[in-house]
RODRENBA-381774 format. One record per residue: x negated, y negated, z of N, C-alpha, C in turn; residue in three letters; residue number from 1. Coordinates in pm, whole numbers, plus 50000, padded with zeros to 5 digits. Atoms other than C-alpha are relative to their C-alpha. Layout:
N
[kese [X Y Z] [X Y Z] [X Y Z] 'ALA' NUM]
...
END
This chain:
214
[kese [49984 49977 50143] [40777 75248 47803] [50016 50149 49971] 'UNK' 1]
[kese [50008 49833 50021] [40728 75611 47824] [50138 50050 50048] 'UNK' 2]
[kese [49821 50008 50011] [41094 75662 47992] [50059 49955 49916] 'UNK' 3]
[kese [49915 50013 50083] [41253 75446 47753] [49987 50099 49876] 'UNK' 4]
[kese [49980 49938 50159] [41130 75627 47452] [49988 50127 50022] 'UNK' 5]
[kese [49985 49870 50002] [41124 75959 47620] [49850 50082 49995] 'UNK' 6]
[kese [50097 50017 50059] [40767 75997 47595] [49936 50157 50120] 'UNK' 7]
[kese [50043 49998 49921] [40591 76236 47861] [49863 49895 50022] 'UNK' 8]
[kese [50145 50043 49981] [40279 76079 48045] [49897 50055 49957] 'UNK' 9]
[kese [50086 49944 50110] [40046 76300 47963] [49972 50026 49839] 'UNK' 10]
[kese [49972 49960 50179] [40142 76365 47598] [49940 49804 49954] 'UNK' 11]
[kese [50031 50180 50049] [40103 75934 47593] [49823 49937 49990] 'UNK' 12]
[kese [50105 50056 49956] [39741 75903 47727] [49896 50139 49937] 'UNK' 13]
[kese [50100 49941 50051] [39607 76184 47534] [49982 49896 49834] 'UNK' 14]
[kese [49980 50073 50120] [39736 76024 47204] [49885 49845 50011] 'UNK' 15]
[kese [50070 50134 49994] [39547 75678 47324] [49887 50018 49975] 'UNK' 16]
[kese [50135 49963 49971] [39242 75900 47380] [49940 50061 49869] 'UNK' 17]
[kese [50017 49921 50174] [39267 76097 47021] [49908 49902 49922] 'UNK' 18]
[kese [50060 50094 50110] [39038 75958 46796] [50047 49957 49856] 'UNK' 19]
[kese [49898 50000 50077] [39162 75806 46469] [49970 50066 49854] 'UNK' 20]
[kese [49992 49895 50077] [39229 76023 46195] [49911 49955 49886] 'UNK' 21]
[kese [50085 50044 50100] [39006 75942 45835] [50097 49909 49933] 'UNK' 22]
[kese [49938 50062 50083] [39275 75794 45660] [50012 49859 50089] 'UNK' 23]
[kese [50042 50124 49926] [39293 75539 45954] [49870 49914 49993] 'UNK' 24]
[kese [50109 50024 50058] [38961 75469 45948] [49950 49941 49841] 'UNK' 25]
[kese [49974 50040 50130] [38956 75434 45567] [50100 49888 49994] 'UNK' 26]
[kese [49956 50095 50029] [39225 75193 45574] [49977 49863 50153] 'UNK' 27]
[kese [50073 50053 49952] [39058 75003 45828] [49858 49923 49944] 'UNK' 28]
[kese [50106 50091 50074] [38745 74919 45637] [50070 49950 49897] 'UNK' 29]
[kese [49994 50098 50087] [38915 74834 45347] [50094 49856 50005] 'UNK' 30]
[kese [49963 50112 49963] [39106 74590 45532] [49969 49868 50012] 'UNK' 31]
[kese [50097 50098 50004] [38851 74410 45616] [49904 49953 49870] 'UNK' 32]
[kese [50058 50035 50169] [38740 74405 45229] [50117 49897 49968] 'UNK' 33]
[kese [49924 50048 50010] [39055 74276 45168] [50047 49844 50074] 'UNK' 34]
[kese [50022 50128 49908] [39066 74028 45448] [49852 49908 49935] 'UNK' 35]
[kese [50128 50139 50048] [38725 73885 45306] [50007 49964 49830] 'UNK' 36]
[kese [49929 49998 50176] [38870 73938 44910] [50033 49862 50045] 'UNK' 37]
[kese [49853 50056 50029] [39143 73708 45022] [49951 49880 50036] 'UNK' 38]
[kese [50083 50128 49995] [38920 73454 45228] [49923 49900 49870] 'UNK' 39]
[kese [50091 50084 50119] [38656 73382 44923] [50104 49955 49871] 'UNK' 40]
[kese [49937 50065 50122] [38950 73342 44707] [50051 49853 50031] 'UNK' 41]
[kese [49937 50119 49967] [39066 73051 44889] [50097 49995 50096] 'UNK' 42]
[kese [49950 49967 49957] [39305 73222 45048] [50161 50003 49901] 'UNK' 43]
[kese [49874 50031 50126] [39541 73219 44729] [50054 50107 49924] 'UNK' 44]
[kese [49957 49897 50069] [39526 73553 44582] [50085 50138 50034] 'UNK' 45]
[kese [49890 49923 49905] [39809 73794 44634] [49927 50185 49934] 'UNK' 46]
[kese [50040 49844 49991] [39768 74173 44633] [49969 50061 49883] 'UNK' 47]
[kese [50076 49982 50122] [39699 74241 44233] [49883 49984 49999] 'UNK' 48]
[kese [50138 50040 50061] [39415 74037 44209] [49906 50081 50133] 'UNK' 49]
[kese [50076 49936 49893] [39263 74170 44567] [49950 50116 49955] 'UNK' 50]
[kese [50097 49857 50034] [39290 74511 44398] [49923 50015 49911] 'UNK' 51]
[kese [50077 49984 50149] [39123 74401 44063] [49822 49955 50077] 'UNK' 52]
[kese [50150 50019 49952] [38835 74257 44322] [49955 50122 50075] 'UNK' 53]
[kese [50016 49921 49964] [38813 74545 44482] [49939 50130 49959] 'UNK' 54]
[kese [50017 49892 50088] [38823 74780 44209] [49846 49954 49957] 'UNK' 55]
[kese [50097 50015 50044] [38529 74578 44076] [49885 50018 50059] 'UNK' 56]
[kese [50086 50010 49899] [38332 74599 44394] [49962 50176 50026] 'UNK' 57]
[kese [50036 49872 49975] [38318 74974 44342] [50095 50072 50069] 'UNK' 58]
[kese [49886 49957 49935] [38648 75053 44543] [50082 50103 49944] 'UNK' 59]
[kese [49863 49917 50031] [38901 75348 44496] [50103 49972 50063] 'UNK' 60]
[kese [49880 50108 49944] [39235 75171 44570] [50099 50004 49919] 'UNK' 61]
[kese [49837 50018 50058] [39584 75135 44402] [50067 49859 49985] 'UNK' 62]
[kese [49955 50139 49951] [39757 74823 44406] [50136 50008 50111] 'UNK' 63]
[kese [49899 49985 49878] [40054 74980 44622] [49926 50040 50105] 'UNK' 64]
[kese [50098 49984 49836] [39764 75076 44927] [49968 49866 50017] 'UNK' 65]
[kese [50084 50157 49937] [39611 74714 44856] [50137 49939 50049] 'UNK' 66]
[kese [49871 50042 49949] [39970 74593 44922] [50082 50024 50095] 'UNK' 67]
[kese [49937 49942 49858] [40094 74821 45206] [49830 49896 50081] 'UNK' 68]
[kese [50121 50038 49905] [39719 74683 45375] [50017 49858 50036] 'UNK' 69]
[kese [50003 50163 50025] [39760 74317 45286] [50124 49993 50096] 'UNK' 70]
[kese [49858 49977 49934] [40135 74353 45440] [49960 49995 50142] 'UNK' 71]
[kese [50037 49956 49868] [40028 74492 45732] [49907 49894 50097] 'UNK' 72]
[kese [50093 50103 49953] [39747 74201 45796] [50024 49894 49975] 'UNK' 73]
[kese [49951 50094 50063] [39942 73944 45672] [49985 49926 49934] 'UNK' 74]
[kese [50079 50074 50078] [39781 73865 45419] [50162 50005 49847] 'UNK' 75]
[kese [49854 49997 50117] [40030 73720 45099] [49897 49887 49939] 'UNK' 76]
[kese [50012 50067 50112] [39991 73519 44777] [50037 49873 50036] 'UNK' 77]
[kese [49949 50175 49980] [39982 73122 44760] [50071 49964 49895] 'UNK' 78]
[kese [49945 50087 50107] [40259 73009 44529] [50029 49854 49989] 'UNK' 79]
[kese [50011 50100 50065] [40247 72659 44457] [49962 49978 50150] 'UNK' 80]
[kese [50028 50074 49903] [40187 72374 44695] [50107 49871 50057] 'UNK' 81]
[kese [49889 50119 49970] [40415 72142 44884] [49989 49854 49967] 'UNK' 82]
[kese [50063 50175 50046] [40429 71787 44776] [50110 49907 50087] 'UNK' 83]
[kese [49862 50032 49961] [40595 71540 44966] [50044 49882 49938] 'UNK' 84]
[kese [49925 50070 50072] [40841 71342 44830] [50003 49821 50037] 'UNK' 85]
[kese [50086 50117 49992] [40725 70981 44775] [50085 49904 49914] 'UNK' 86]
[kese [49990 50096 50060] [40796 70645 44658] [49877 49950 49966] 'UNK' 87]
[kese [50114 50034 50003] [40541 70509 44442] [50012 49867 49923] 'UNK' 88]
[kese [50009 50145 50081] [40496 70142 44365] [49922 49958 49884] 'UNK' 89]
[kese [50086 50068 50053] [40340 69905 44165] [50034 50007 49816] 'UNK' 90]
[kese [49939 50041 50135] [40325 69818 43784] [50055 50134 49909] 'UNK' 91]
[kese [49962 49870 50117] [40510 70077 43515] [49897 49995 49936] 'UNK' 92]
[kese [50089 49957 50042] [40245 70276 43350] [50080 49993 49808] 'UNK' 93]
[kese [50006 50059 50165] [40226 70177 42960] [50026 50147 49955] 'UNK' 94]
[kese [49995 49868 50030] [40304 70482 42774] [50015 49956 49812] 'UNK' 95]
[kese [49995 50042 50116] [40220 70476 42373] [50108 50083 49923] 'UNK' 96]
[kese [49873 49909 50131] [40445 70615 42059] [49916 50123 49995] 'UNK' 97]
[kese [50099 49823 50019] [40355 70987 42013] [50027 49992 49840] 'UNK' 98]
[kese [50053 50001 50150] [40186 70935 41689] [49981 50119 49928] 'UNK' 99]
[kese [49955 49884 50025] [40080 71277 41673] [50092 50080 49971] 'UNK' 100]
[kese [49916 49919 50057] [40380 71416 41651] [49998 50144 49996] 'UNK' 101]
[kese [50027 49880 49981] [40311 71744 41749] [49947 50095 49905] 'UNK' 102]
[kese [50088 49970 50092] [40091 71813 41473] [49856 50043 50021] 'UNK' 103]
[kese [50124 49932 49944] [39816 72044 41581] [49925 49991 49927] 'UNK' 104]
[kese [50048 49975 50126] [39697 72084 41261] [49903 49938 49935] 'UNK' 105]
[kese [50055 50081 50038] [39403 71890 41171] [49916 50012 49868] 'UNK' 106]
[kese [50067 49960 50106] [39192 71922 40829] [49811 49942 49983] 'UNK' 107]
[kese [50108 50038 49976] [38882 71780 40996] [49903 49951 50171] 'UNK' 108]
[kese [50030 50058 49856] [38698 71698 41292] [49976 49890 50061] 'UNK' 109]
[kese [49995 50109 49967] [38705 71429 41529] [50132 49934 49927] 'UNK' 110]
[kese [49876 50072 50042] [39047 71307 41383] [50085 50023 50108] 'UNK' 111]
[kese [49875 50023 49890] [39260 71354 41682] [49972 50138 50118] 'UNK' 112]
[kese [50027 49912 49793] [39162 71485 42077] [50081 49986 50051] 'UNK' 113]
[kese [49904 49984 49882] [39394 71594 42298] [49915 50016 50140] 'UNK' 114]
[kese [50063 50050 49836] [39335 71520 42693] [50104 50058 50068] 'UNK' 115]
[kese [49935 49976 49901] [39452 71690 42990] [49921 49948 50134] 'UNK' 116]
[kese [50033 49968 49863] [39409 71702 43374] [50031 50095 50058] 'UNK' 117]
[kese [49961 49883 49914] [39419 71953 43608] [49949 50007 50177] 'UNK' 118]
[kese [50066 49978 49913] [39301 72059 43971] [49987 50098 50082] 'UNK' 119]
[kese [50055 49845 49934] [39093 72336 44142] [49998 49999 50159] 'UNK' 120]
[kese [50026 49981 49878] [39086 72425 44451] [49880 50095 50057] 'UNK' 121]
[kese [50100 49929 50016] [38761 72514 44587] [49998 49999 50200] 'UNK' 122]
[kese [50080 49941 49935] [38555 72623 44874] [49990 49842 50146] 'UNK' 123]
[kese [50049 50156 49940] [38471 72224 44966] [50108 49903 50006] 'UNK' 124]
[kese [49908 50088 50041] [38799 72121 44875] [50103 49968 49883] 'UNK' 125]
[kese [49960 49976 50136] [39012 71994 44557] [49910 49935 49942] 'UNK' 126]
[kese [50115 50046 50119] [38821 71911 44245] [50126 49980 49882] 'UNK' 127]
[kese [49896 50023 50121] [39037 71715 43958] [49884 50017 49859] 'UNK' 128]
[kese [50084 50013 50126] [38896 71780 43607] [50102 49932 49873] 'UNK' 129]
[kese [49925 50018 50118] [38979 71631 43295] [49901 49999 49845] 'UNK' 130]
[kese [50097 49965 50084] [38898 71757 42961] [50073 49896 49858] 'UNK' 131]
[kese [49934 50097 50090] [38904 71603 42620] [49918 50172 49868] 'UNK' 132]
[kese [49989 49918 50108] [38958 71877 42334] [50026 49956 49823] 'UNK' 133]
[kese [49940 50084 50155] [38917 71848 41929] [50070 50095 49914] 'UNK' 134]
[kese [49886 49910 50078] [39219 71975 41764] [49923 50069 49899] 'UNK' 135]
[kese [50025 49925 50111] [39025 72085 41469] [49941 50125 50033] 'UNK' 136]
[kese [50080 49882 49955] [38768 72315 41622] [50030 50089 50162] 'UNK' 137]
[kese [49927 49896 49907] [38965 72365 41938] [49907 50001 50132] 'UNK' 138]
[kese [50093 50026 49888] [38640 72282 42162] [49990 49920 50070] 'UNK' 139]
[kese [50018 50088 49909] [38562 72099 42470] [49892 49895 49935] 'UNK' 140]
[kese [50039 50114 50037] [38422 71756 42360] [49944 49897 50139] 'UNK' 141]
[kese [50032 50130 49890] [38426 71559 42661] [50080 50036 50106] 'UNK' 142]
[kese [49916 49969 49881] [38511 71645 43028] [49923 49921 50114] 'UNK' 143]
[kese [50023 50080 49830] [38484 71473 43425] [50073 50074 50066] 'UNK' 144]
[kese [49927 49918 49878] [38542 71647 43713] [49915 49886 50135] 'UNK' 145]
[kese [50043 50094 49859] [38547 71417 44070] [50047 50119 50145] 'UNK' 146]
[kese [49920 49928 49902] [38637 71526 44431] [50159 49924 49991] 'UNK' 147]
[kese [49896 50078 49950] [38939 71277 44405] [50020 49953 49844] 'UNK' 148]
[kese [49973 50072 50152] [39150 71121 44092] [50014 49849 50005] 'UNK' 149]
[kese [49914 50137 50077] [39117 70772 44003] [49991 49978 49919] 'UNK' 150]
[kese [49980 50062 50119] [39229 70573 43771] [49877 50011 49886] 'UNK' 151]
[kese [50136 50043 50078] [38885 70620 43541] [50000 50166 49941] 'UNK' 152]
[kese [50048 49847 50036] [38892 71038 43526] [49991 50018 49878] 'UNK' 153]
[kese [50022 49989 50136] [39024 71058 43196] [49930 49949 49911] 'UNK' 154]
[kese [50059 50045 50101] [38842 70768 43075] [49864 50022 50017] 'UNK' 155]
[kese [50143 49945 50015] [38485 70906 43180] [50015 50172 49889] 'UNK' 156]
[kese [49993 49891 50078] [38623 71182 43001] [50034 50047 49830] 'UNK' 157]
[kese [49999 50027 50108] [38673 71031 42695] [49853 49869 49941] 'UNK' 158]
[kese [50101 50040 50079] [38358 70829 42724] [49896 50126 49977] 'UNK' 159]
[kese [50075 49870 50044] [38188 71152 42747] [50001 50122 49873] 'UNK' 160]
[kese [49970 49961 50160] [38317 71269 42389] [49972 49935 49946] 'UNK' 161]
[kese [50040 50131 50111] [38237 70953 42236] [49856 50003 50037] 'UNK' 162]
[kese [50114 50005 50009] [37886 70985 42360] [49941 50147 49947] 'UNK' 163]
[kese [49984 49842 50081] [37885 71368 42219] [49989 49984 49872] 'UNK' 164]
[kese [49957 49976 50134] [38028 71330 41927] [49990 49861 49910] 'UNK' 165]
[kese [50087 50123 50060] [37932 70986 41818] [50146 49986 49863] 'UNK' 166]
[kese [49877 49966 50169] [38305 70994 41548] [49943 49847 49959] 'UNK' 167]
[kese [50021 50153 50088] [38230 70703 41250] [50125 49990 49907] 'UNK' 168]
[kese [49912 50044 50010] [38586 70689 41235] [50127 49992 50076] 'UNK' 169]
[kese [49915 50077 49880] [38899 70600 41387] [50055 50181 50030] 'UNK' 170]
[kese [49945 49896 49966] [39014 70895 41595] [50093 49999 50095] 'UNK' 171]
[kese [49913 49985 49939] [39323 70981 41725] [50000 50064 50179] 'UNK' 172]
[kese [49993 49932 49832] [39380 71051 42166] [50113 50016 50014] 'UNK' 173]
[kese [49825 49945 49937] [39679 71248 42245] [50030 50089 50135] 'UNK' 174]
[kese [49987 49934 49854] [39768 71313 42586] [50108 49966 50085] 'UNK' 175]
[kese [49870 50002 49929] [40032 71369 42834] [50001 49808 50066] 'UNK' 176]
[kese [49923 50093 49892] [40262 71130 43073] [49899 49919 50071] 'UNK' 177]
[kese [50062 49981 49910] [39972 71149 43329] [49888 49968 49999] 'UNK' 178]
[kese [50145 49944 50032] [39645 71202 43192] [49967 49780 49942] 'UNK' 179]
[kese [50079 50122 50012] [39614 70821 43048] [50138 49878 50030] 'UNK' 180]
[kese [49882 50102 49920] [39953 70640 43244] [49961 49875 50066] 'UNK' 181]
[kese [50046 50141 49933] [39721 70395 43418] [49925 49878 49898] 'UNK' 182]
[kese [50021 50085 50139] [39641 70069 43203] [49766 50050 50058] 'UNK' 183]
[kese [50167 50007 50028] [39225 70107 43131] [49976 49829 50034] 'UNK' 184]
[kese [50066 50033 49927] [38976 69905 43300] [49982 49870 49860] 'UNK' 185]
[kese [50003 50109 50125] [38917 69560 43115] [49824 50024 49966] 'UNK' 186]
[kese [50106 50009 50075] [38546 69679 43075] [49997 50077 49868] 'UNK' 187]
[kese [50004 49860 50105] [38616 69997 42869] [50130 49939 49861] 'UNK' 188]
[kese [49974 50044 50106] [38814 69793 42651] [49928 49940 49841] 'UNK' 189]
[kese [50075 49963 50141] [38567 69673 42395] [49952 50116 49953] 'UNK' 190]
[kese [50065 49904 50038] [38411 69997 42373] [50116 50067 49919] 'UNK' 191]
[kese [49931 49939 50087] [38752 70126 42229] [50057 49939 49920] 'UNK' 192]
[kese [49922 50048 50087] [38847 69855 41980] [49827 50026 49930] 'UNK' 193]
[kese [50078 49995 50095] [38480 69929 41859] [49996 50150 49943] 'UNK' 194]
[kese [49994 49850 50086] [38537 70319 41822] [50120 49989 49972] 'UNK' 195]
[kese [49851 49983 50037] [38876 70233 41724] [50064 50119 50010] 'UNK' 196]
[kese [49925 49846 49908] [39043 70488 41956] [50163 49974 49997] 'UNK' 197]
[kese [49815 50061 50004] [39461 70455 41886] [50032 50126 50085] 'UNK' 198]
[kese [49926 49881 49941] [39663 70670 42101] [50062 50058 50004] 'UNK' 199]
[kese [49837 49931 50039] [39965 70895 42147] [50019 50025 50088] 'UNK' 200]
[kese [50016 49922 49885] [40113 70984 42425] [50124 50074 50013] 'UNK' 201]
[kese [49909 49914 50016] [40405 71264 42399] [50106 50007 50139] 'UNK' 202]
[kese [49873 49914 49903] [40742 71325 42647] [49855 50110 50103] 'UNK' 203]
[kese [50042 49857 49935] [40568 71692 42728] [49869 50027 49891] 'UNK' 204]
[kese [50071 50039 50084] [40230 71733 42576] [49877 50123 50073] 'UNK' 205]
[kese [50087 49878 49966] [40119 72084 42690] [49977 50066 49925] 'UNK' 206]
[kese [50038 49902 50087] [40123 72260 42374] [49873 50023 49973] 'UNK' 207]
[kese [50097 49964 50101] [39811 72197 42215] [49892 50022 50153] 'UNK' 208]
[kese [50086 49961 49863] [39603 72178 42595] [50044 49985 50108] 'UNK' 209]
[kese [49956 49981 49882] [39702 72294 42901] [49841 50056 50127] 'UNK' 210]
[kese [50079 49944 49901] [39424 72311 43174] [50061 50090 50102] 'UNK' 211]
[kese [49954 49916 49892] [39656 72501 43394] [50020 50163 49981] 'UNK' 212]
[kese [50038 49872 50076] [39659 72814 43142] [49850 50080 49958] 'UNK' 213]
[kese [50162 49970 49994] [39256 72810 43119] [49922 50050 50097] 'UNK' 214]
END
């Protein structure tokens, strides 16, 4: 190697022997900050957020050093996740009239909850949550979080608003494609012709709650 690149021997094996300069050193430990940043995040967060954990941890850093470092250790950002492309059987999911109408606007409470889903990625695994929000006040009402989604998430998550909030009248549920696509359980059926729960369920139905913006 030292012929090809012209190198002498001696001049090669002192350099090996040199100790390494401070700035080496320095970007050496914070590598390993960075390398354990990037672990506890999941392994998801790209070189911004590393330097905002960093910075918080008492660090003097840049986001172009956390980014030459990260580079260098190959550390990179997780943008989305692969899905693979599926056939999925079984009965068409019921989907109601969007009653709502994209009418955020409510003049009281308990007159009409919007429902999402979402899912985290944690430490142990994924975690699906689903929340149930009241248009008027804009607050969490009723939420379930499982390790796994079935068919029931949303509706523990709408019996968990109805045991909250106790409404003594008929209140509106408006929620995406997704969030209530599977027909409900024939037990949880009386319980919603006695809180007289009507539904809506919208095309696209992220305006008013989006768990993926929270």
């Amino acid at each position: 190697m030292c012929r090809v690149l012209m190198v002498h021997f001696s001049g090669f094996y002192a350099w090996l022997k040199e100790p390494l300069s401070q700035r080496a050193l320095e970007d050496a430990r914070q590598t390993e900050l960075i390398q354990q940043a990037w672990t506890d995040s999941g392994k998801v967060y790209g070189y911004r957020k590393l330097a905002d954990d960093l910075r918080d941890a008492g660090e003097t850093c840049s986001e172009n050093s956390v980014a030459r470092l990260a580079s260098l250790a190959g550390i990179a950002a997780q943008i989305g996740y692969k899905r693979r492309p599926g056939r999925y059987g079984g009965k068409p999911s019921v989907v109601a009239d969007n009653t709502l109408d994209r009418q955020f606007e409510v003049d009281a409470p308990d007159r009409a909850w919007v429902t999402d889903i979402t899912y985290i990625r944690t430490h142990e695994g994924w975690s699906y949550l689903a929340v149930v929000i009241d248009l008027f006040s804009r607050r969490v009402v009723g939420w379930s979080m499982q390790s796994r989604m079935p068919t029931d998430l949303a509706l523990q998550a709408l019996l968990s608003a109805v045991w909250r909030r106790k409404p003594k009248h008929r209140v509106l549920i408006h929620s995406g494609p997704v969030t209530l696509s599977c027909r409900p359980k024939c037990s949880f059926k009386p319980l919603f012709f006695r809180m007289r729960l009507g539904f809506s369920s919208p095309v696209l139905s992220g305006v008013a709650v989006d768990c993926r913006s929270r």
